[in-house]
Structure formats: C-alpha cells, structure tokens
N, C-alpha and C positions, 0 to 999 in steps of 0.2 A: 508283214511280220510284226510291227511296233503294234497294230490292232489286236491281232490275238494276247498282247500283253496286258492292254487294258482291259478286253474282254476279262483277262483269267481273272486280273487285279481287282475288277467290277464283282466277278462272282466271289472270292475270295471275301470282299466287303460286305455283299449281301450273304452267304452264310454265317458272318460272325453276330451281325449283327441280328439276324433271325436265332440264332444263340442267345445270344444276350436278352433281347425281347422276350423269349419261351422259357426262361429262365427267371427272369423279372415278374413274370406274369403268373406264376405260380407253378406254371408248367413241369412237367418232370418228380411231382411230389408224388411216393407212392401209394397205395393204397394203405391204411391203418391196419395193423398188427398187433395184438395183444403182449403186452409186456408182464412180466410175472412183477409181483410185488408184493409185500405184507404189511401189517400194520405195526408199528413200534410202540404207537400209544395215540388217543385222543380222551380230550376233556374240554371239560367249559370253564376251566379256571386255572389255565396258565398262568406260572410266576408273570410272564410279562404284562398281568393286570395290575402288578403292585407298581408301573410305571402311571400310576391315575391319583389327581386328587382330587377334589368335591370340583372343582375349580377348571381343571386343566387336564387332558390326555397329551403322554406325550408322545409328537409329531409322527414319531415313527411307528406306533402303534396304534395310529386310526384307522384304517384302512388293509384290508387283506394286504399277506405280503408273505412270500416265499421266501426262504432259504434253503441253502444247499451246503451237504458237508461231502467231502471225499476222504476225512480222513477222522481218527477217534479222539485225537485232542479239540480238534475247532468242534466236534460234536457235542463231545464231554462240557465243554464251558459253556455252548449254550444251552443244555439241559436245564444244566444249574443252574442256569441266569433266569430263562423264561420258560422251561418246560414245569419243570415240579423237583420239589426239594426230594434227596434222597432219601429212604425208609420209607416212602409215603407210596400208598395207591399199589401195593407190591414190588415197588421198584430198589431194592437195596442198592444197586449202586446202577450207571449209567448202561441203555441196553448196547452190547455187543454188535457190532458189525461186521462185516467181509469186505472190504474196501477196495480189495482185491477183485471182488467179482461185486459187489451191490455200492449203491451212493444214499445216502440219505435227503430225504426230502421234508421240510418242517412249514407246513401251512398254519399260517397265523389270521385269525378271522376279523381281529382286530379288538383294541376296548370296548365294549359297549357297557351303556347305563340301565342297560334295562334285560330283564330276563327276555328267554326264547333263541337266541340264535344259536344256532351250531352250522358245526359243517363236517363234512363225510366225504373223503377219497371215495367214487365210486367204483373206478378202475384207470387204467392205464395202457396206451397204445402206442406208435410209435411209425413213423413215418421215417423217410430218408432224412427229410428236414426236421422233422420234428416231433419231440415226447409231447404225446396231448393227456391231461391229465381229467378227468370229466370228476369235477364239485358236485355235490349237492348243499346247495348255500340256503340256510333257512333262516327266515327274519321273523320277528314275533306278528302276531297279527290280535287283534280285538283286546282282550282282556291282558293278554301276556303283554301288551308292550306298557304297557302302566305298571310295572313291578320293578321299584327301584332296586336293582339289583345287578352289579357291577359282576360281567362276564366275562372271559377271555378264552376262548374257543380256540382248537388248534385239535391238528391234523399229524401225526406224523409218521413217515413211509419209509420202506427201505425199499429200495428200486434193480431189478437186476440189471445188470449192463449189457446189453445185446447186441446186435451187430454195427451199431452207430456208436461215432467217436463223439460224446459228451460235449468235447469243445465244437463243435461243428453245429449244433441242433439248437431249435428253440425249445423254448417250455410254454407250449398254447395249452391256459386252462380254458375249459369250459364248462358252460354251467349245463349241469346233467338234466334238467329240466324243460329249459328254454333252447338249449344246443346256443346261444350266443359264447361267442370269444368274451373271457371274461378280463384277460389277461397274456399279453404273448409278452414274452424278452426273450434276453440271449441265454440258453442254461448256464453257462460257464460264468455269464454275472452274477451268478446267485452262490457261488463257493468263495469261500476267502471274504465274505462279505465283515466289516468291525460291527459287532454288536455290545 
C-alpha cells in the first residue's frame, strides 16, 4: 500500500513539473491573431526632440521606447510634453480615446542628429501571451545620413482590447523586415510610466 503512495506522489511530481517545463519553454503560446487598431498620429518631429542640445541627448530619449496610457489624463500630458503642441498638424486639442474598450500605444524612435529615420506601426496581433507589434524601422543610408538635422520620430496607436487581459501579456515588437525581436517587456510596465 505505502508503494502506490509514492508511485501517485512520483507521478503527481513529474506532471507538475512537465507543466512548468512546457510552460517555460514557450509552449502553450497561441497562434497570432489580428488585432484592430488605428493611427492617432506619426511624425518625425516629436516635442520630445526639444529634450536635445548641440552637446547632449537626453538618456531617456536615445533609444526606441514605448509607452502606454489607459486613461485621457496620463495621455493628455504626454501629448503635450512629447507629442506636438496644440493647434499644430490639425490637432486642436488632444485626440479622444475609449479607454473603456481601446489603450493607447506611443512609439518613440528616439533623438537622432541626422535626417532619414522614421518608423511605421505595421500592424498588430496577439497571442495568449502576447500583443506583437511589427515596426518598420528605417535608418538613413548614403547621402541622408550626412544631413544635420535633428529628428524625433514617433508612432502612435489606439489598440483595441480583445480577449487578453492587458496585465497578463507582453509587448514583442518586431521589426517587420528582418522578423527579429526588437524589443519584448511586460505591457502593464509601460502604463503609469513618469515622464
């Protein structure tokens, strides 16, 4: 009798752990799904270029870099921080959301000193695990990257919310060219973020 105890206790340990293992391993992630989404706005001269002097970029805006809003206050202040001044570009005052059903997504390309780069939401899919976002990231090449010309690129989406709970998923961008991971975190670090 005490044998079939260990026996159960042995099997009970190897299915957790073949759990845990197929779960670790990437296992169990669904197949990719299209997610609806729109464009809110892109340009190549985001207010957050006027974080640049002749001298110095600053830290937070060298480098691609995601944010996320869920609601129209944290949205509204970073518009006007780093998106674009009101009245300008069509925009009279900050765009409208559904917070209730869409989250906003704001791609930041980073400072650059030289003309040429942009970047473009290709589209948007969505996994059990995770929103994958697919970039088209463009860098100058020949003649364009000699043009001193102080850029600030940016992206930004309204995302609809689908059958995944936001706090639960990553955000894997990739680059729509190359298919490389350009970029994975947790989505929920990207809301609430101080800018």
């Amino acid at each position: 009798m005490k044998n079939w105890k260990y026996i159960f206790f042995a099997v009970i340990v190897v299915v957790l752990l073949g759990i845990v293992y197929w779960q670790s391993s990437g296992g169990g992630e669904t197949e990719l799904t299209a997610v609806d989404f729109a464009m809110v706005d892109r340009g190549n001269y985001g207010l957050y270029g006027k974080n640049v002097t002749l001298d110095n970029v600053n830290e937070e805006f060298k480098e691609l870099s995601v944010w996320g809003f869920e609601n129209q206050a944290d949205f509204k202040r970073f518009w006007e921080n780093n998106v674009r001044e009101l009245n300008t570009g069509g925009f009279s005052e900050v765009p409208e959301v559904d917070y209730e059903k869409e989250f906003v997504l704001a791609f930041l390309q980073g400072i650059k000193m030289e003309a040429g780069y942009y970047l473009n939401v290709m589209r948007v899919n969505e996994t059990n695990k995770a929103l994958v976002v697919y970039l088209k990231v463009v860098e100058p090449v020949g003649e364009e990257a000699t043009l001193n010309v102080v850029s600030s690129p940016y992206d930004v989406i309204r995302v609809v919310r689908s059958y995944g709970e936001v706090n639960n998923k990553l955000l894997r961008l990739i680059d729509d060219d190359s298919k490389e991971i350009i970029m994975e975190v947790k989505l929920n670090s990207l809301f609430g973020k101080e800018y």
